[in-house]
Structure formats: C-alpha cells, structure tokens
LUMDO-805619 format. One line per 10 residues: number of its first residue (from 0); for each residue x, y, z of C-alpha. Coordinates in steps of 0.001 Angstrom, whole numbers. Example, Ala and Ser with C-alpha at 12.3 -4.5 7.8 and 13.67 -1.06 7.14 Angstrom:
<sites>
0 = 12300 -4500 7800 ~ 13670 -1060 7140;
</sites>
This chain:
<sites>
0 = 0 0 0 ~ 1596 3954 -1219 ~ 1608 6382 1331 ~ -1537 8132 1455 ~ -3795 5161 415 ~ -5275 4956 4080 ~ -6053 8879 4688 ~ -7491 8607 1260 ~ -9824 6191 1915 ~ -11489 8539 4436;
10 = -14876 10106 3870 ~ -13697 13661 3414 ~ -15349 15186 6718 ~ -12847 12579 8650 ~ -9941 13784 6521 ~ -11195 17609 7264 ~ -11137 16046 11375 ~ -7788 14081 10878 ~ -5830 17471 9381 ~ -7485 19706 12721;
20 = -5762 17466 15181 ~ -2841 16816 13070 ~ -2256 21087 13244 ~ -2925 20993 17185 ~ -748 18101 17699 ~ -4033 15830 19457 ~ -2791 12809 16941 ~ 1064 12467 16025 ~ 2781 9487 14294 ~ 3200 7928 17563;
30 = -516 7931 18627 ~ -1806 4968 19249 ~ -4738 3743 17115 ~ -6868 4021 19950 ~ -6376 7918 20297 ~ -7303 7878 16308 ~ -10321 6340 16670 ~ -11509 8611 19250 ~ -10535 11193 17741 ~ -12125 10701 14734;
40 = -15231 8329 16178 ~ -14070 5744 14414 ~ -15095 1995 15999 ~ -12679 153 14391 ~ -9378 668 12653 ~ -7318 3273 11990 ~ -3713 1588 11716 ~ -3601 2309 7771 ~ -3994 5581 8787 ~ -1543 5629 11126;
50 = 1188 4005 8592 ~ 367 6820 6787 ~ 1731 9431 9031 ~ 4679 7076 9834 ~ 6141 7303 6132 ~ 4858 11081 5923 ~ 7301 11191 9152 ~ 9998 9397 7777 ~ 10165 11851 4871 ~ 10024 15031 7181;
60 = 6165 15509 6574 ~ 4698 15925 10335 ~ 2722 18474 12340 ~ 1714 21356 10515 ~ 3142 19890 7370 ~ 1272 16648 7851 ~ -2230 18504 8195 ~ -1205 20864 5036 ~ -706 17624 3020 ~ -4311 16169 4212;
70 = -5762 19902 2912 ~ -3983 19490 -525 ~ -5074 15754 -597 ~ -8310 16742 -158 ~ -8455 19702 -2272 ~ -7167 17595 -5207 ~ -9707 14863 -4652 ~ -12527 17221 -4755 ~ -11680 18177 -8462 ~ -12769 14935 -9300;
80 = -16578 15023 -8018 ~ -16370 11779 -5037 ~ -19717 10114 -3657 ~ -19605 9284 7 ~ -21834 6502 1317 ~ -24678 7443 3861 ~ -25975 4603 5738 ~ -29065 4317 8257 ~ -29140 1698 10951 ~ -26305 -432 12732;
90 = -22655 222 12177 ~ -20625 -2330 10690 ~ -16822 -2450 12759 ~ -14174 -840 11141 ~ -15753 703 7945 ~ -16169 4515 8087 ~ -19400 5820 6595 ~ -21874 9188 6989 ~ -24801 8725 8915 ~ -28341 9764 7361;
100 = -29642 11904 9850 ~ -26400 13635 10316 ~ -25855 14516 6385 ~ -29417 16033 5929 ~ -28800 18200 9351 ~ -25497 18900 7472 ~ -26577 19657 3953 ~ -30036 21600 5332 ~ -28408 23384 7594 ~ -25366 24824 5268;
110 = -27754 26074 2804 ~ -27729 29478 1716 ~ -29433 29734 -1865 ~ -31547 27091 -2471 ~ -32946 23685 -1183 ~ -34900 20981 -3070 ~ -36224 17957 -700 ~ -38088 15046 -2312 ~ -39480 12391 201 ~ -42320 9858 -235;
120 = -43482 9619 3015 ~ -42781 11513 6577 ~ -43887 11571 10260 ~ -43511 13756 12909 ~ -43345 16816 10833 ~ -42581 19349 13494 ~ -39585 17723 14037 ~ -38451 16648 10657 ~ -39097 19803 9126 ~ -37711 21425 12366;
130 = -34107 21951 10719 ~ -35423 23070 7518 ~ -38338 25826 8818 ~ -35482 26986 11573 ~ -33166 27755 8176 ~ -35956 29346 6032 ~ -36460 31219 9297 ~ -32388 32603 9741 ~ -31390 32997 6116 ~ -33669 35627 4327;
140 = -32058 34624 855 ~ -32916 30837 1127 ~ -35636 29649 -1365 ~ -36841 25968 -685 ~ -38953 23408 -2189 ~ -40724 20472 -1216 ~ -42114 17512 -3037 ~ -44867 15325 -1171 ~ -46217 13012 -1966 ~ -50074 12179 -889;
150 = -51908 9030 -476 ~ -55223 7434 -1158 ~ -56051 4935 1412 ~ -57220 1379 455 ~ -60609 1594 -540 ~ -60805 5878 373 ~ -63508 7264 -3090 ~ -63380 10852 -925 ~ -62685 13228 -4138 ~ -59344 14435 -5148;
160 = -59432 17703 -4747 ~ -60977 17204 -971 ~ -57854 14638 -464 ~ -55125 17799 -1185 ~ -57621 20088 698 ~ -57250 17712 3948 ~ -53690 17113 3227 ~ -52903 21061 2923 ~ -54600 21712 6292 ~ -53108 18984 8123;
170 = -49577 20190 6550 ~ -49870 23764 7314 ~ -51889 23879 10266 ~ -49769 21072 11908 ~ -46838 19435 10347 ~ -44960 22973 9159 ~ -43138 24805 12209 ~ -41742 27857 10502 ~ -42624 30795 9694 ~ -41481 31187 6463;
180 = -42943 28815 3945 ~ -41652 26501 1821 ~ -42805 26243 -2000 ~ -44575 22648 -1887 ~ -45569 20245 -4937 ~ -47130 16718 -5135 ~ -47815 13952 -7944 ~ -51424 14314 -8448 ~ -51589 10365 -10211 ~ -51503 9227 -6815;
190 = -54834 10107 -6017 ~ -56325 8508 -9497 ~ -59371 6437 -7513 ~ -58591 3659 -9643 ~ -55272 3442 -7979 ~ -52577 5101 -8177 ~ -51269 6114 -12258 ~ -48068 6855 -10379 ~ -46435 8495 -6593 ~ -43833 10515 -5795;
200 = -41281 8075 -4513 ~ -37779 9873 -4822 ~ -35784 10760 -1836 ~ -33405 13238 -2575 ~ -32246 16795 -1268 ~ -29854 19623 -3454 ~ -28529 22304 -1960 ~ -27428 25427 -3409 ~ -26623 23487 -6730 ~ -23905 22101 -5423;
210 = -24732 19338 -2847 ~ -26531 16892 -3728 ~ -27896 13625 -1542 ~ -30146 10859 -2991 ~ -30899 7950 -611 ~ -33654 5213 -18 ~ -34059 7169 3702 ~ -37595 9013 3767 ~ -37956 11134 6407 ~ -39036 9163 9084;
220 = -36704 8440 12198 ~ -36901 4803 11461 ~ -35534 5260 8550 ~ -33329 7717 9296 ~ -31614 6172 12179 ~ -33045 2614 12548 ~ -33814 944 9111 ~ -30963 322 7080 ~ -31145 2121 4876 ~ -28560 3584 1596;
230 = -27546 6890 -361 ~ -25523 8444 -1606 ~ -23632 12387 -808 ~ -22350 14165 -3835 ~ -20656 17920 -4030 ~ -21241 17603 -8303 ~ -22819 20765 -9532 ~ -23689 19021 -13047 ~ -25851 16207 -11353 ~ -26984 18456 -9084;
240 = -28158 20836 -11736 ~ -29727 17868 -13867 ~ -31662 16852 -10698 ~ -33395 20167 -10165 ~ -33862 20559 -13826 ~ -35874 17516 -13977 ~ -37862 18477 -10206 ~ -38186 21994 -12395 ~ -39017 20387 -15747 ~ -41984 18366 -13855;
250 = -43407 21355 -12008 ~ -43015 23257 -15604 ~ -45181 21221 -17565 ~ -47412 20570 -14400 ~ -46499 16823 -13813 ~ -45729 17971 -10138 ~ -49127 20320 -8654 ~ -48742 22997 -6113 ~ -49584 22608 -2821 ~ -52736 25074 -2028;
260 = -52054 27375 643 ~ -54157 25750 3661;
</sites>
C-alpha cells in the first residue's frame, strides 16, 4: 500500500477532522490507534492511517506539514466530483461511513441559496421539518422546495381535490413549524381512484446546486436512524443541476401540482 492510500480512503469530513488534530498536535505518528479512533469516532481501525503518518514522518512531513498535506489531498480529490456513502441503521466495525440523519442536518443546515427535498413519506413533521423551517427562518435569501407526496387509502372514493384540501390543512396547520414557507408540490396520479397512475417516490435533497444527496431514507426516524437504509452524498454541480432541472421540468409542464395554501 503507497503512502496516502489509508487517509485517502477517508470520507472527506474525517480527513477535514484528521488534518485539525494533526495542526494541534491531538494525533502524532506515535498515537496509538486508539487515540485515532476517538478522535475521529471511528469503531474500528485506523492503523492504515496511522502508517500513513509514519512514512509522511519518515520523509520530514509531520505536524503542521502533515495537516497541510491532508488539505492538498483533499483539495485535489474534490476536483474529481467523489460520492460518500450514507448509511441508516447499525454500524458495521471498522468501515467509516456518513450517517443519514447527520448529512441532511449537514446539507439543510449549510444552505444558503436554495434547497430541493423530495421524500415519499414523513412523520412527525414538526420535528423533521424542524431543521429546515429553523433555516428558512435565519437565512432571508434561502428559497426551498418540497415535493410530497399524498396518499389514497385502500378503498378511500373521498374526491381528489378534498384529499389535497385535507392534506394542505393537516400540513400547514400542523406538520410545518416555521414561519417562512416553503414552496410545496405533489404527484397528483396518486390520487387517481382507480389506484394510483403513479407516486412521488424519490428521496433526494440539493442544496445550493452544489450538494446533492439521494438515498432510499424518507424522512421518518426509522428510517433515518433505525432501518438500514442507503444513499448516496455528492458535491457535483452538473448532477446536481440535472436533478433540479428535472424536479423543475416536472413542475413546468405541471407533472408535479402545487400545494394550495391551507
């Protein structure tokens, strides 16, 4: 294995953590991989990483230098657009990954331009929507968009148009904490009484055009911390534009129905 090849197979927000203690001297060459674990909440591991800063040693790369080296590491990696994994339920020993309810808090809560969040179901909506409304609420620029989607139940002939009625109440009145609202669409085939021509089933969020995080997690605690479940974190302006082109695309041609106001 080259030197590097265990530093690089950090996520890159353990690299960012690894370079920080490297510059206040918390992990050294001669930590043990105990102290690198706990440092960067690791379970498992770590020793590739600490060969790492061995040979960096060896060569005169330590301290300061070390954590300069991580930056320029990173900074070249990012030219090339990198997934992370984001996993949901129990850890597996050893193997560094994001955690789903961590990266939305994350990406929702660095937003400054724009947010797109797709979800098929959620529960609890004062407190999933908590992190979102407070943001909406703090950053005056921040435009953000949510696609629903809204269910039929077995057997339910109540008319469409009383369904969204119902659902916009219930959404407004109880689910939405904020202030400032959110611009809100939903896949009207899903209330077709013959069953549904279609739902809303994506689970993705994009932030500022830049950020972009698809993953089988709706939001729902159990699947945010519980269910395992799988996604994907990307910082790739291109898919990230293609994404909200296509949200945009389906709202343009009216595929995707605004929510009424409540």
């Amino acid at each position: 294995m080259a030197i590097g090849d265990g530093i690089l197979a950090l996520p890159p927000h353990l690299r960012s953590r690894l370079a920080a203690a490297l510059d206040t001297g918390l992990i050294t060459p001669a930590s043990s991989a105990a102290t690198l674990r706990a440092t960067l909440g690791l379970r498992e591991g770590g020793e590739d990483v600490l060969a790492d800063l061995d040979g960096l040693d060896r060569v005169g790369v330590s301290g300061p230098a070390a954590a300069a080296w991580v930056r320029t590491v990173e900074r070249a990696s990012t030219r090339s657009p990198r997934a992370d994994l984001v996993w949901s339920g129990p850890e597996v020993p050893g193997v560094p990954a994001r955690d789903t309810a961590r990266v939305f808090e994350e990406i929702v809560g660095g937003a400054e331009r724009s947010l797109w969040v797709s979800t098929y179901i959620y529960f609890d909506g004062p407190r999933v929507f908590e992190g979102l409304s407070g943001r909406l609420d703090v950053v005056a620029g921040l435009e953000a968009t949510l696609l629903l989607n809204i269910q039929r139940g077995r057997g339910d002939t109540t008319a469409r148009d009383q369904l969204v009625r119902r659902f916009a109440e219930q959404f407004w009145g109880r689910d939405w904490p904020g202030a400032r609202r959110p611009a809100v669409y939903y896949d009207p085939r899903a209330l077709d009484r013959d069953g549904p021509g279609g739902v809303l089933h994506a689970k993705a969020v994009v932030a500022d055009g830049e950020r972009l995080f698809i993953t089988s997690a709706n939001l729902t605690e159990a699947a945010q911390t519980s269910n395992i479940e799988l996604g994907v974190l990307m910082a790739d302006r291109t898919l990230a534009a293609s994404v909200t082109s296509h949200f945009r695309g389906l709202i343009d041609t009216g595929l995707l129905k605004a929510l009424p106001p409540g």
